[in-house]
N, C-alpha and C positions, 0 to 999 in steps of 0.2 A: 757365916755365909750359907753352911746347908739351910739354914733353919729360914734364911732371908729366901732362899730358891723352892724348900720345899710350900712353904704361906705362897709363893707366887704361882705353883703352877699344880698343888692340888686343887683350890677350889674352882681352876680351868678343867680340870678334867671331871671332877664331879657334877659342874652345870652341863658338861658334855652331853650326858646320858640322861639327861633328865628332859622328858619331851610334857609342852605345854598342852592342855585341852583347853580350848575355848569353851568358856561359860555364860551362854546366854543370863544377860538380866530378863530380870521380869520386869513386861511392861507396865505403866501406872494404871491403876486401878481407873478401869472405862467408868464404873460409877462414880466416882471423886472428879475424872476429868470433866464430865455431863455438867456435874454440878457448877465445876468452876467456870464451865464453857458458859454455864446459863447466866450463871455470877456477872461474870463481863460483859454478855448484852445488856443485862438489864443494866449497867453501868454508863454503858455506852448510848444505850438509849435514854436515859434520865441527862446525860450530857447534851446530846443534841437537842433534849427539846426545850423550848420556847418556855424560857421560867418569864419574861415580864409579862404576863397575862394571869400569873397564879398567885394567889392571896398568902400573904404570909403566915397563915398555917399552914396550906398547902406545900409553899416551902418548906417549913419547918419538918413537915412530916416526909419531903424529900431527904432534906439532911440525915435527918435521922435514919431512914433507911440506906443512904447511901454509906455513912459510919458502918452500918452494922453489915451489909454489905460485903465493906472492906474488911473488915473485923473475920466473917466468914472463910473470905477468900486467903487469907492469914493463917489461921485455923487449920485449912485443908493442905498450903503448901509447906505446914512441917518447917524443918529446917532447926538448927543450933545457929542462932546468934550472939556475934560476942562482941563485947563493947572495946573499943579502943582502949581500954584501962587495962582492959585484961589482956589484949593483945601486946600491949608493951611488957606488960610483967611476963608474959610467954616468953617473949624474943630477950629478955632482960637473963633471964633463965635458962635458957637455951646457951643463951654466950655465956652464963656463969659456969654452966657445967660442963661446956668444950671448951 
């Protein structure tokens, strides 16, 4: 019973005392943002405009830049991706060891 009382009401008194400072993040990088900002118009603009007037290389050389484009804008947003495969083997693994 002490040991059940003393677990419950020291680690209330040691969070007591202990006072938070807030930590500004750092904002994203303005020159990656530039870039990605300019990424999407020109994205946006290949979208809106009027492909049945343009010759299929001319297309072709749309496509092509719009891949790579996306490809860029990819690139600059970072990120860990994880496949559903591996997500299950997480959560499979999590329950195995609780």
């Amino acid at each position: 019973m002490a040991a059940f009382l003393s677990l419950t009401f020291i680690p209330a008194q040691l969070k007591a005392g202990t006072e938070t400072v807030p930590v500004s993040m750092p904002a994203s990088n303005p020159v990656e943002s530039a870039k990605a900002n300019a990424l999407i118009l020109r994205l946006n603009e290949i979208n809106t405009m009027d492909k049945s007037k343009l010759t299929s290389s001319e297309k072709k050389e749309l496509r092509k830049e719009v891949r790579s484009t996306k490809k860029q804008l990819r690139d600059l947003s970072g990120g860990v991706y994880l496949s559903v495969g591996a997500v299950i083997i997480i959560i499979l693994l999590l329950i195995l060891l609780l």
